[in-house]
N, C-alpha and C positions, 0 to 999 in steps of 0.2 A: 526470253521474250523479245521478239522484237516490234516496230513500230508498223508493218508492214498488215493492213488489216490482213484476216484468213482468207472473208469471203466480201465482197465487195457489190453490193447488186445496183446497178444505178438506172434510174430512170424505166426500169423496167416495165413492158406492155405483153402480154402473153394473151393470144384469141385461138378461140375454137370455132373451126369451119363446117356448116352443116350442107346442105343441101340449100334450105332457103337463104340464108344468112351466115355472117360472119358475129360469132359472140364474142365479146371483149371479156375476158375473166381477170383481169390485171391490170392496170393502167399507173404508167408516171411511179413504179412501187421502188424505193431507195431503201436501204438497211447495208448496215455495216457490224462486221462480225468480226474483231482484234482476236488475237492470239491468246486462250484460256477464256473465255469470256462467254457470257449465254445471255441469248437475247431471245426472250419472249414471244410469241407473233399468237395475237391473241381476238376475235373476233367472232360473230356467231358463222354457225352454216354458211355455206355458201358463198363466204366472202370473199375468199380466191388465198386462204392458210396455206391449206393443201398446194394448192397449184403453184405457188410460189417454188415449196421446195420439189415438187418433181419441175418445175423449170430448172433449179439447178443440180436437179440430176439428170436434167437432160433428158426425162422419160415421160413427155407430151401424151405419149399414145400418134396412133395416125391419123387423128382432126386438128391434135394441140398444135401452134405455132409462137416462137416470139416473135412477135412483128417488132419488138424494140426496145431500147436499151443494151444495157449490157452486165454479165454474168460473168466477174474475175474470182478466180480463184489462187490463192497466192502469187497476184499478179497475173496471173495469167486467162485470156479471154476465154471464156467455155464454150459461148455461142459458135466459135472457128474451130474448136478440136476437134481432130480428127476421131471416128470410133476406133480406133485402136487405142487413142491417148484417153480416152473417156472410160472407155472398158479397163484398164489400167488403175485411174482413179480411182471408179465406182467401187467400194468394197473394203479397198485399202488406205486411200486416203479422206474419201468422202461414206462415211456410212449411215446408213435409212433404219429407223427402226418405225415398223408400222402400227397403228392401231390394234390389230389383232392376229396375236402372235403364233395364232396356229396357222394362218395364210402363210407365211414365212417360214412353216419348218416342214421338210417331205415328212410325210404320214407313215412312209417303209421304210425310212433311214436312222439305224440309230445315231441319237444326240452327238456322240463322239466322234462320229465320221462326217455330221453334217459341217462341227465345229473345225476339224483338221481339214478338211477341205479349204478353207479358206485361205489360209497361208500357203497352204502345195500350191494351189493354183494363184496367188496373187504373187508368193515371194518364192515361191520354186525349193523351199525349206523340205527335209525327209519327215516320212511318217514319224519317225521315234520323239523329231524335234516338235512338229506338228499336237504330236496328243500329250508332251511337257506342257506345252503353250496352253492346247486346250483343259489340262489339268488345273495350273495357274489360272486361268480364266472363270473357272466352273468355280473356281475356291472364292475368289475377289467377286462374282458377285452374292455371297452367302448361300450357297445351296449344300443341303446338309449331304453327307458322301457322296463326292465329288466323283468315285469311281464309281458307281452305281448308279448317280447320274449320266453317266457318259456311255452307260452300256445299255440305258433305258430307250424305247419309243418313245416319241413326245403324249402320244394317248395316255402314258402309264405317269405325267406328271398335270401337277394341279395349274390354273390358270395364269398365276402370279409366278409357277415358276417356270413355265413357258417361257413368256415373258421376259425371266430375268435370262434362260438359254437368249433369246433372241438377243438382247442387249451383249451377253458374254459373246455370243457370233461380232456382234457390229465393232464390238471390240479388239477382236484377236489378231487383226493389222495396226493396231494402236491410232487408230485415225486421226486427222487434225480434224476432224469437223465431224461433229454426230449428229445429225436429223432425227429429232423423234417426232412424230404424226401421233397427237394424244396417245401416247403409250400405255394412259395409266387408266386409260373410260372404262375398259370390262370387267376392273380387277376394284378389289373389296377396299374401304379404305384403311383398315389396318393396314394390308399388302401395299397398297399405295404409296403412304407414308414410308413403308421400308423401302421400295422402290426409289421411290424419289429422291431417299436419303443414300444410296447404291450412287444413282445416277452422279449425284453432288460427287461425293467419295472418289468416283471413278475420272470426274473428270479431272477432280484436282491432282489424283496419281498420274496419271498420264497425260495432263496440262491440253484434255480436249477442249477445245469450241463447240458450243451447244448451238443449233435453232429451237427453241422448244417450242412446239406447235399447241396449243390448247383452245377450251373455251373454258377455264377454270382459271380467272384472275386470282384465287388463292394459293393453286399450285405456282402462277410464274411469277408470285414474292417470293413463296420459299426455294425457287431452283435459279430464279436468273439476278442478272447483274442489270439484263435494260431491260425494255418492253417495247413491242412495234403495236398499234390496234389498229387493225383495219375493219372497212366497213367496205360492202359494194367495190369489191375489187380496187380498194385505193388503201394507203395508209394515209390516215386522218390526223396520227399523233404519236411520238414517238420519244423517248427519251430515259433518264435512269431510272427504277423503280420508285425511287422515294421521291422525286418532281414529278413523277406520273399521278402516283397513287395520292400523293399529299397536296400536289399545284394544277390539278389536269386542268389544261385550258382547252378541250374542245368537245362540245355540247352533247356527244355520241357518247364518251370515256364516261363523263357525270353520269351519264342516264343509264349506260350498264350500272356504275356499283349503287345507282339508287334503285336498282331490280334487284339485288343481290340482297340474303339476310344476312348482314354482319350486327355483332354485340352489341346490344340498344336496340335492333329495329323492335316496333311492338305489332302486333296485328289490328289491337285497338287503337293504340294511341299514335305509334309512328308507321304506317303501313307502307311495303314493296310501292313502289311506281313502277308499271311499268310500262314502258316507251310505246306511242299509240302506235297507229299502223302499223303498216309491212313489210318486207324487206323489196326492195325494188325488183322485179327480174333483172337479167343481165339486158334485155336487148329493152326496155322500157326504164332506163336509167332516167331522171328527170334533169332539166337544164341545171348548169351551175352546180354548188353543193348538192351529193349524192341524198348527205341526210337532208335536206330542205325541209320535204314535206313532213318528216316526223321532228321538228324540231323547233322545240320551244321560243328559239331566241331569231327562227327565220324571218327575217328581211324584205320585202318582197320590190324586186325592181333592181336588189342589189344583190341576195344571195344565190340568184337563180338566172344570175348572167355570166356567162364564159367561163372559162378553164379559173379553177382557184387552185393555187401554186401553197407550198408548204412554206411555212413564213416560222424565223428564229426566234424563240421566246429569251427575252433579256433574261441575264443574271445566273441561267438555268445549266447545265451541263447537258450540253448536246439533245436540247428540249423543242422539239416542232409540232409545231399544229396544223392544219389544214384548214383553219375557220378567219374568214373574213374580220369578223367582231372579236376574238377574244380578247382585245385590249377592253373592250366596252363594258363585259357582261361580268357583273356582282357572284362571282364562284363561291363566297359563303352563304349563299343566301337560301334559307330553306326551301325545298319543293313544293309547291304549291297542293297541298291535297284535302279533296274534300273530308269533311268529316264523316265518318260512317258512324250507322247505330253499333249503340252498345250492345255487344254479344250475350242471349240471354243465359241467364244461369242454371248450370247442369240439372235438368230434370230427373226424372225417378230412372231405377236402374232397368234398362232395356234386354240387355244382354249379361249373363252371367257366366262364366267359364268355371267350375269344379272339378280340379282333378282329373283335367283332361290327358289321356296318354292317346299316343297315335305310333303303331309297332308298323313296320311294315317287312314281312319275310319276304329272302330272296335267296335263289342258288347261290351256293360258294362261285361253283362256275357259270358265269349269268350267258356264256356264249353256247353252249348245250345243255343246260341247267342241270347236268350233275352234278355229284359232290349233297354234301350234307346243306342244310338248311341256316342260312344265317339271318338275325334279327337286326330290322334297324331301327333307332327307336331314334324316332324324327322331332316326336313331342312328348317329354317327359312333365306329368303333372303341372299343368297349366292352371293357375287358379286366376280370375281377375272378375272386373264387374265392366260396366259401361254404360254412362248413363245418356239420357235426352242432353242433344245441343253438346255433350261433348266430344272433342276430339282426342283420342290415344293414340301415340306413336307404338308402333313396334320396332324395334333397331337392334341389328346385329349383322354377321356378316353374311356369305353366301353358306347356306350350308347348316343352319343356326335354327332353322324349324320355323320362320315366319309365313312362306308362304305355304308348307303345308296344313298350318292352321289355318288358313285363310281356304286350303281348300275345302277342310272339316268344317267348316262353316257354312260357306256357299250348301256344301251336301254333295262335293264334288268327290270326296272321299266319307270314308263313316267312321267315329271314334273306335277305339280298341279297348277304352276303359276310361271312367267318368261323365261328367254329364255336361250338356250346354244347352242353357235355357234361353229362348226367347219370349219373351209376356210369360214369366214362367212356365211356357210349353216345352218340353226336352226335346230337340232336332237334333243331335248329334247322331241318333242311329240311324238317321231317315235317308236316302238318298236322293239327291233333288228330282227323278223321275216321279219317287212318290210322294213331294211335299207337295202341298195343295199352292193353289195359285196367289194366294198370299202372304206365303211364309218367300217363294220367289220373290215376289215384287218388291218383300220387305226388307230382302239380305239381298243388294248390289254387288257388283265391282265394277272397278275401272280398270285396264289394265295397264301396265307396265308400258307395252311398244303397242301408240298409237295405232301404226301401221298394220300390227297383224290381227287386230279386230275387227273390221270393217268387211264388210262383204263386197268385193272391187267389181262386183257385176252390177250391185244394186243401188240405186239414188241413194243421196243421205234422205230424205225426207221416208222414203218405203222403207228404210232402218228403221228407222224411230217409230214409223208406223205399226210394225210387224211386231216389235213390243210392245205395242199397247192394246194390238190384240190378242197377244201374249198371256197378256198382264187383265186381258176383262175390259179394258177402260174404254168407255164411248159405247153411244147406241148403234152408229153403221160411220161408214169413211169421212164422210163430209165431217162426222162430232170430232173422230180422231186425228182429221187432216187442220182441223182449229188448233188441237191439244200440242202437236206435233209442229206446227209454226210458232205456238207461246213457250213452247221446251225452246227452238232455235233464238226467242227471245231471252230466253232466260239465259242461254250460255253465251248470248251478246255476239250471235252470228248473224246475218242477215238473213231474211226471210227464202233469198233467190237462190243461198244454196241448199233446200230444198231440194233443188231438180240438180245438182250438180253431183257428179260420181267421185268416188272416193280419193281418184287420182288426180285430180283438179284443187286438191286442199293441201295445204301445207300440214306441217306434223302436229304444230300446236292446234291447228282446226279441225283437225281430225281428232285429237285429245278430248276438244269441246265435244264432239258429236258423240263420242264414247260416254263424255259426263249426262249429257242429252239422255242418252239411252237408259242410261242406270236411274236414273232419276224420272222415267218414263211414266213409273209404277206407284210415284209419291216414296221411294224407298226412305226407310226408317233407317237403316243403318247402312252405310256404305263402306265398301273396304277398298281403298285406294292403294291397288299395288306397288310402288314406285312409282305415281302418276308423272312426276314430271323430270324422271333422271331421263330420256331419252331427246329431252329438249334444248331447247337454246334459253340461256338463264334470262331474257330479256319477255320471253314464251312462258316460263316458269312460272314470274311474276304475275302473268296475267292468269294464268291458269289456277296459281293458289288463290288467288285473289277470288277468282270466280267460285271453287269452292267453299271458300270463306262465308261468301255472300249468299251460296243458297244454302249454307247449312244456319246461317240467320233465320232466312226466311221460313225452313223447312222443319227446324232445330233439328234435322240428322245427327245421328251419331255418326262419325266419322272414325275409321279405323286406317290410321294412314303408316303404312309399313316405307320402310326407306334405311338405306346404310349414311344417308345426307344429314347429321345432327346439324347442321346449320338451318335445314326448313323445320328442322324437326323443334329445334328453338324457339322458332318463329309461330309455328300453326299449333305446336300440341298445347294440349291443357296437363295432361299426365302423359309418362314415359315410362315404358316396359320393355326393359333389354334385354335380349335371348342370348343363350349363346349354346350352343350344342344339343338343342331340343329345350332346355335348362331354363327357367327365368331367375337372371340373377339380381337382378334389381328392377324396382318399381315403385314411382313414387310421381308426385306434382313436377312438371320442369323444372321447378327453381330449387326442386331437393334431388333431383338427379343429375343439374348441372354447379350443383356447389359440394365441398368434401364435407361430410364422408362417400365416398364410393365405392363401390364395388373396384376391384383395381381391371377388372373386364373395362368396364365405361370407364377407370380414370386412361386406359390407354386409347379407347375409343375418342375421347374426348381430345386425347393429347392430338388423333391420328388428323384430324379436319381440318385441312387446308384453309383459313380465316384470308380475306382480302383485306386486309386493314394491316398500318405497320405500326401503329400504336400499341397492337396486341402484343401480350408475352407469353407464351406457349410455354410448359413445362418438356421436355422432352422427354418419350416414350415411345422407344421403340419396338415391338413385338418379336419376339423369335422362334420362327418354328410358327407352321403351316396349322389350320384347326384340323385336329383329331378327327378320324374317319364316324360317324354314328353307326357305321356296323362293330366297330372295336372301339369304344370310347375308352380314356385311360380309368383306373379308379379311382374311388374317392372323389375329388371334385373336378367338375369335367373342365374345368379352368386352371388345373392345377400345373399343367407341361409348360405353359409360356407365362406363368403370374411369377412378378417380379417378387412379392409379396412374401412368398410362401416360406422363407427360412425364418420368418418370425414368427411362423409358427410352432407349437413347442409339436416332439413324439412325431413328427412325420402324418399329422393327422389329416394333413388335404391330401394324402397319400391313400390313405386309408376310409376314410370316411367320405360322404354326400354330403356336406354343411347343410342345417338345418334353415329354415326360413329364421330372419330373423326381423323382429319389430322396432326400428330406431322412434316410432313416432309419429303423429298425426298422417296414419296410412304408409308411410316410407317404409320399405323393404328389401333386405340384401340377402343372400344367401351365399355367406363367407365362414370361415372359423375365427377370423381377425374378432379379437375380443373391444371390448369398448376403448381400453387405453391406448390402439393401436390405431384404429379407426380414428380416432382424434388425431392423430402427427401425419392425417393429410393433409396437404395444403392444394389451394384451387390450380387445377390444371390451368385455366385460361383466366389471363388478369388484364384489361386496360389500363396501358400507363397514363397516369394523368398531365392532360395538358400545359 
């Protein structure tokens, strides 16, 4: 190791030029990256993450410019290299892994050739030496046969192990410096967890420098050594993770992790805050401090005049702020929040599940559909209830049967065996063409990606309108042009975007206008797809909050699917984990987040990146990919990756489907672990005391 940082960025300003204007995406931004060392950069959308590290990869695009500062790379200036010394670098010494790992791998090339490529052409190495390297490589980041790896399409592997190819590619010049651009947003968070724990592994073998790009303050405790947060193209605050996370002195850093739900938030008693207003555009920055106007502790006369410089916080290891006042303002001091009413208590049961199966036949060969007939069986016997006013998680990974129950519900598919009652009416054969217009109104959704719900020709206010003539509601336009401004009230948007089109909204206001819509009809039950993993966690908080608030008013049942156990902590009343069509446990939160558990949830639990460094994580890592539901293994469909399973006696998770079993006031697993076993769990997640 030597003394000489890796990457050096000082003073840096990076603008994009359009036709009308010159946009500033960058300004005044310093970060220093030593030799083995990972440093966080962590801030919502927009903030100028990204742009940072394609500035020091030098790949602007054709509007990008640095207008300033300066980009060293072991000592040496970036912004003066030549493209041949750049082209050099790029791959071998500096490598990018991107957010989504299939952009990164050619679609005609097998895995093997894409990986031996890298060295032929960076280090001038032969094939023979080349596909050793790429062997070694395929092996270090855990990918199960490594030569069948390497002989596969990227089509013919799963999304986490894409993925880990990519990372094995950005590897195979041993680089000093790895860039990852959230690597880990599209992938499950079992695969996450192993991932990230890969990542760790790899850099310590090969003594890489990390940038690690996120918007998940949980992931850059467990992967870095510093943290950068920027806001509006600046960094606001900077320093090691434990004076960040434990002493943050600048009024932006407090107010993300008081949006965030860590251990203790309650929905009743200690509720999300989240941060009012908007994020600035780039060309309507406001004077002085960026965050000004969202910011509790702003000054007026002081905090909104000229350039504010990054100033050392005493005592701290290499600790800055950006805030005029942080010597001033009281950092232990509670958040200011109103009181909300108390959440009324579960009504009768609305929705009932019995023994739901959902089979779906497909070709062996699904690309000419020959070959013989194979079954998948998406949702194997589903039993639960659902009552008024409350909320159920659904949680498990990709793959795991949540959202195609949710489409047997809507009516968007039809069951294949059992029943599903609403007001004990059975809708599970019906398909939503033939359900009458209030069994619609009655079963909602929200969807997942804000974005692709919305009709991009149509006003939001004629959205909302259009289902409510949908849905019956209103005598003629004037009744439903009322109904459809007190919906915009209700999701606490303003009345004016009415007349505004869909591309005029930000993601999280698009969200609202989705909640709008499903709520058009007075809906009784709502099914909230991942509503808020496509957002900015500062967005999130507002948007639980707002479901919160009209499932008060409306007592909705709420059925909120998510692989996030941290909101899932926060918002549910009960929790029902899937996992291969399968439900293996179900019970109230606080008997699904305490042992006994299903050893599915005790690893799921282990896998959630917590933003807090007082917590103590149990370690559990997953091995091995979840099982296909056209070939699921036998016996218990948990059985391939359960740590578990040698205490059981005769090989019977082998063998056998574990029976439903009854721990107690409603709580439910479906294991073979006998009582004396289930007892010598201990709590995956503990806060150490103060």
């Amino acid at each position: 190791m030597t003394d000489q940082p890796i990457l050096e960025i000082d003073k840096l300003s990076i603008s994009f030029f359009t036709r009308l204007r010159e946009i500033p995406a960058v300004m005044d931004f310093s970060a220093t990256v030593m030799p083995g060392e990972a440093l966080g950069l962590v801030g919502e959308s927009g903030c100028g993450k990204s742009t940072v590290a394609l500035g020091v990869m030098q790949d602007l695009g054709v509007n990008g410019r640095i207008v300033g500062g300066s980009i060293k790379f072991k000592g040496e200036e970036m912004n003066t290299m030549s493209p041949e010394r750049l082209r050099d670098i790029r791959g071998s010494e500096i490598a990018m892994i991107y957010q989504e790992p299939m952009a990164s791998l050619n679609p005609a090339m097998r895995i093997g050739k894409q990986l031996m490529e890298v060295p032929m052409i960076h280090e001038g190495v032969s094939e023979e030496e080349a596909y050793k390297r790429a062997l070694e490589v395929v092996t270090d980041v855990k990918l199960p046969d490594p030569e069948r790896m390497l002989r596969s399409y990227p089509h013919q592997l799963s999304g986490g192990q894409q993925q880990r190819i990519v990372i094995a590619m950005a590897l195979m010049s041993k680089p000093a410096l790895l860039i990852l651009d959230e690597p880990t947003t599209a992938l499950d968070v079992t695969v996450e967890a192993a991932v990230v724990e890969l990542v760790k592994d790899l850099g310590k073998k090969y003594g890489t420098s990390m940038l690690f790009i996120s918007h998940n303050l949980g992931l850059v405790l467990e992967t870095c050594d510093r943290i950068c947060v920027m806001y509006s193209g600046e960094a606001v605050e900077r320093g090691s993770i434990k004076d960040v996370f434990d002493e943050m002195q600048h009024p932006y850093t407090q107010a993300l992790f008081r949006s965030i739900p860590l251990p203790g938030a309650d929905k009743n008693a200690r509720p999300l805050v989240a941060i009012p207003g908007n994020f600035p555009l780039p060309h309507e920055r406001p004077q002085g401090c960026n965050f000004g106007p969202r910011c509790d502790y702003f000054e007026a006369g002081r905090c909104d005049q000229g350039f504010i410089p990054m100033e050392q916080v005493e005592g701290n290891d290499r600790h800055q702020t950006r805030c005029l006042r942080f010597k001033e303002i009281d950092w232990s001091a509670p958040p200011q929040v109103e009181a909300k009413p108390p959440k009324p208590e579960p009504g009768n049961v609305v929705l009932k599940m019995d023994n739901l199966k959902k089979y779906y036949e497909v070709a062996a060969n699904a690309l000419f559909g020959g070959g013989e007939k194979r079954v998948v069986k998406a949702n194997e016997t589903l039993s639960f209830e659902a009552r008024e006013s409350e909320t159920l998680a659904i949680v498990g990974e990709s793959g795991c049967g949540k959202s195609t129950f949710a489409k047997v519900l809507m009516g968007l598919e039809t069951a294949t065996e059992g029943q599903i009652l609403l007001d004990n009416n059975s809708i599970g054969y019906t398909p939503i063409e033939n359900r009458d217009t209030k069994t619609i109104a009655d079963v909602q959704m929200v969807f997942q990606n804000p974005f692709d719900t919305l009709n991009p020709s149509m006003t939001v206010g004629r959205q909302i309108m259009r289902a409510l003539e949908i849905f019956g509601v209103g005598e003629n336009d004037a009744d439903r042009r009322e109904r459809m401004l007190r919906l915009l009230d209700l999701v606490k948007l303003p009345r004016a975007f009415a007349d505004r089109m869909p591309r005029q909204l930000s993601g999280g206001q698009k969200q609202r206008v989705g909640i709008a819509r499903a709520f058009a009809g007075d809906a009784r039950i709502v099914v909230a797809d991942e509503p808020v993993s496509a957002l900015d966690v500062s967005v999130q908080a507002a948007v639980t909050d707002l479901l919160m608030e009209i499932q008060r008013e409306h007592k909705t049942t709420l059925l909120f699917i998510s692989h996030d156990l941290s909101i899932v902590r926060y918002l549910s009343d009960r929790v029902m984990v899937m996992y291969l069509g399968h439900v293996v446990e179900l019970g109230t939160t606080d008997q699904v987040f305490a042992p006994p558990y299903h050893p599915y949830t005790e690893a799921l639990l282990s896998a959630v990146p917590i933003a807090d460094t007082k917590v103590e994580k149990k370690h559990i890592v997953l091995e091995g990919d979840i099982p296909s539901a056209m070939s699921p293994p036998p016996g218990c469909p948990f059985q391939t990756r359960c740590r578990w399973k040698s205490k059981v006696a005769g090989g019977l998770c082998e063998k056998e489907v574990p029976p439903t079993r009854q721990l107690g006031d409603g709580h439910q697993i479906k294991c073979h672990l006998n009582d004396d076993q289930l007892a010598e769990m201990e709590p995956v997640i503990q806060v150490a005391a103060e």
